[in-house]
PDB file of N, H, CA, C and O in Angstrom:
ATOM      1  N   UNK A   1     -34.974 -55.602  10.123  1.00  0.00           N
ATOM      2  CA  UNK A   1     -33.600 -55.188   9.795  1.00  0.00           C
ATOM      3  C   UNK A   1     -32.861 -56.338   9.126  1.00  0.00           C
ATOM      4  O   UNK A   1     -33.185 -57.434   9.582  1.00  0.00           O
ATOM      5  N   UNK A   2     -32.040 -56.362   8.254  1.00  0.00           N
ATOM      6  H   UNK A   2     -31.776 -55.472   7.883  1.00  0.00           H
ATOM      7  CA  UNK A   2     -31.344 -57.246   7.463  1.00  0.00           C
ATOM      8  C   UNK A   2     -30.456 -57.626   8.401  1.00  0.00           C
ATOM      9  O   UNK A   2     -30.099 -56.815   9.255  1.00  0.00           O
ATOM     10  N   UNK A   3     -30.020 -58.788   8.380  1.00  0.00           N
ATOM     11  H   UNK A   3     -30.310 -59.447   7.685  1.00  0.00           H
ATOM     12  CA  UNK A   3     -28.717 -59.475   9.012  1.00  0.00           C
ATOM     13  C   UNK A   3     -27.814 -59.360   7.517  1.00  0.00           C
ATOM     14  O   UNK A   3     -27.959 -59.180   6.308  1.00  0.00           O
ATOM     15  N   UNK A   4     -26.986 -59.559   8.369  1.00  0.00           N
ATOM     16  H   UNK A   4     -26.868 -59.705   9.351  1.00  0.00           H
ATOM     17  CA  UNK A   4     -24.958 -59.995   7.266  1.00  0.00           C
ATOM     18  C   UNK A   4     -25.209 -60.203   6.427  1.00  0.00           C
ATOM     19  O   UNK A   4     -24.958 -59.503   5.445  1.00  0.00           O
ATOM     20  N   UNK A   5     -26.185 -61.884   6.407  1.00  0.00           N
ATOM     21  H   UNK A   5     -26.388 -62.452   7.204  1.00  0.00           H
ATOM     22  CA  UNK A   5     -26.074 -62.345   5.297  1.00  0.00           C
ATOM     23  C   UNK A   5     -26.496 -61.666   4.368  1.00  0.00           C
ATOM     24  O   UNK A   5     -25.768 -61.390   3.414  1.00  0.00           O
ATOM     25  N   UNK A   6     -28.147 -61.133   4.482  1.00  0.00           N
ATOM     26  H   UNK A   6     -28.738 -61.357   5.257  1.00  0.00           H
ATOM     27  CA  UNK A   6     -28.749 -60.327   3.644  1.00  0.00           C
ATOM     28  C   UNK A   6     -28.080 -59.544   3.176  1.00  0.00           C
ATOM     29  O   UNK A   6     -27.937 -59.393   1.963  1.00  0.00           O
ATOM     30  N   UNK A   7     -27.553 -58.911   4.026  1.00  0.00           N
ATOM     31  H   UNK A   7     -27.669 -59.034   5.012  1.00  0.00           H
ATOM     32  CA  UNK A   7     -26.625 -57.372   3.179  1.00  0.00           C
ATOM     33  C   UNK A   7     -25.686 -57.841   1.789  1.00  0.00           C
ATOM     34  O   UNK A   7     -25.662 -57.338   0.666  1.00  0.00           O
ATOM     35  N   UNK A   8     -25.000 -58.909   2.302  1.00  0.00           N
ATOM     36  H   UNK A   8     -25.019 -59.318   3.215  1.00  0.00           H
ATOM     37  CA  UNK A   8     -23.801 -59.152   1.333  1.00  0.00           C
ATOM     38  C   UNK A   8     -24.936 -59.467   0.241  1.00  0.00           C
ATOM     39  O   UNK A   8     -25.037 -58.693  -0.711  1.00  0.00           O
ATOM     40  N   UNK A   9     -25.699 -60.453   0.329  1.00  0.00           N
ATOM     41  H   UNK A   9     -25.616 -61.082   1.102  1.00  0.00           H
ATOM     42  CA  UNK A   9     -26.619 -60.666  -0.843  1.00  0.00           C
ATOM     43  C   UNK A   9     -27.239 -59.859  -1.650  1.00  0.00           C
ATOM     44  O   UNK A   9     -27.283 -60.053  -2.864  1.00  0.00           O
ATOM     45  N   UNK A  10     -27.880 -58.695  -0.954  1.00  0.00           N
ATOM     46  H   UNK A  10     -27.844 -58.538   0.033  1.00  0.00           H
ATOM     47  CA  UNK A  10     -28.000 -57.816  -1.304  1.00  0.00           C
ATOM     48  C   UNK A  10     -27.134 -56.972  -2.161  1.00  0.00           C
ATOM     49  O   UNK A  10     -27.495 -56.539  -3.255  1.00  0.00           O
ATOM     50  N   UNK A  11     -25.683 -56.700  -1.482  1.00  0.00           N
ATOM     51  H   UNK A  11     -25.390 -57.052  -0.593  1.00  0.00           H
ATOM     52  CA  UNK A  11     -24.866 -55.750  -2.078  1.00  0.00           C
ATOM     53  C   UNK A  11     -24.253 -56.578  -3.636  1.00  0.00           C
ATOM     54  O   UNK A  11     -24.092 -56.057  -4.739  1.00  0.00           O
ATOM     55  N   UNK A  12     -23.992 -58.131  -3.181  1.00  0.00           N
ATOM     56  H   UNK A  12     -24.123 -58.554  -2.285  1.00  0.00           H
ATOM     57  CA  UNK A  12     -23.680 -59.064  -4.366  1.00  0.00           C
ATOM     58  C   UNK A  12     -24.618 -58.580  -5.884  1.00  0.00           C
ATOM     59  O   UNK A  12     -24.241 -58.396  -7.041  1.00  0.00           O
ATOM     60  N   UNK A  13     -26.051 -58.488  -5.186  1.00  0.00           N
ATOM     61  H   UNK A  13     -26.357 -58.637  -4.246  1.00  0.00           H
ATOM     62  CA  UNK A  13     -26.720 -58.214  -6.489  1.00  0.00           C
ATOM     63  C   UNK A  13     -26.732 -57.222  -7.152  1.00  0.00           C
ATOM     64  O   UNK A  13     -26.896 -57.243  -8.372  1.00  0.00           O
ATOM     65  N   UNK A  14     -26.523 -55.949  -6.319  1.00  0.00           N
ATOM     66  H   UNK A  14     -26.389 -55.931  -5.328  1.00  0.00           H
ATOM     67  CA  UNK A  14     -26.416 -54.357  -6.920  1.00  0.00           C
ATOM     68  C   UNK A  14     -25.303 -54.854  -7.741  1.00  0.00           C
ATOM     69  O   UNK A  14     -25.536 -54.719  -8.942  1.00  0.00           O
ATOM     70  N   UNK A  15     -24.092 -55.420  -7.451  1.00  0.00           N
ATOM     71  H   UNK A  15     -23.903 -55.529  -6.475  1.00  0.00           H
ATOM     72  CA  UNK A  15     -22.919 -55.373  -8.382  1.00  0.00           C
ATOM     73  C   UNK A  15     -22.661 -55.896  -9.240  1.00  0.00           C
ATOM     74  O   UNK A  15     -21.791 -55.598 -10.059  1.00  0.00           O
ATOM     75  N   UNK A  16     -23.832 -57.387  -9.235  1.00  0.00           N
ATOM     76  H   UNK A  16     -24.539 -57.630  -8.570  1.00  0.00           H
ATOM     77  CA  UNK A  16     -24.040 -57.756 -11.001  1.00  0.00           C
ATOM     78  C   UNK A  16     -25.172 -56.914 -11.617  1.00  0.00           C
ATOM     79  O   UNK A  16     -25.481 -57.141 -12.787  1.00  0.00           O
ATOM     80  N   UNK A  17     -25.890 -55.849 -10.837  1.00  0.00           N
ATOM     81  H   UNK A  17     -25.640 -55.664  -9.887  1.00  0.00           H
ATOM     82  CA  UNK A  17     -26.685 -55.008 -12.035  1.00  0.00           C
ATOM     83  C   UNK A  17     -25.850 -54.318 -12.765  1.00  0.00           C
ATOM     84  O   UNK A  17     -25.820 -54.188 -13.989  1.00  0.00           O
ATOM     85  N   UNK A  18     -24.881 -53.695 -11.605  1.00  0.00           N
ATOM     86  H   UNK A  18     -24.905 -53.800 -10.611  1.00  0.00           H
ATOM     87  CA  UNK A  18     -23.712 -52.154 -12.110  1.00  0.00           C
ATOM     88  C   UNK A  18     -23.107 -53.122 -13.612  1.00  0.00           C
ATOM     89  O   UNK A  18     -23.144 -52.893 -14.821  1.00  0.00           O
ATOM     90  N   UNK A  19     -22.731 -53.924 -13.020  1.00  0.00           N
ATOM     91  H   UNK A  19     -22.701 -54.110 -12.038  1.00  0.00           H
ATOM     92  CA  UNK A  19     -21.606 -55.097 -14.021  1.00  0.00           C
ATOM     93  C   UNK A  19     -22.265 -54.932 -15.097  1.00  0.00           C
ATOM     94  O   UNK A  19     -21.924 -55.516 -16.126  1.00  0.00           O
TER      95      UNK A  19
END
């Protein structure tokens, strides 16, 4: 399971693909 950090990192990167 991902911790915090992962997630935000995660979600950080979806939003420079969308970008």
């Amino acid at each position: 399971w991902l911790t915090k950090k992962q997630k935000r990192a995660l979600y950080e990167a979806l939003e420079k693909v969308k970008a």
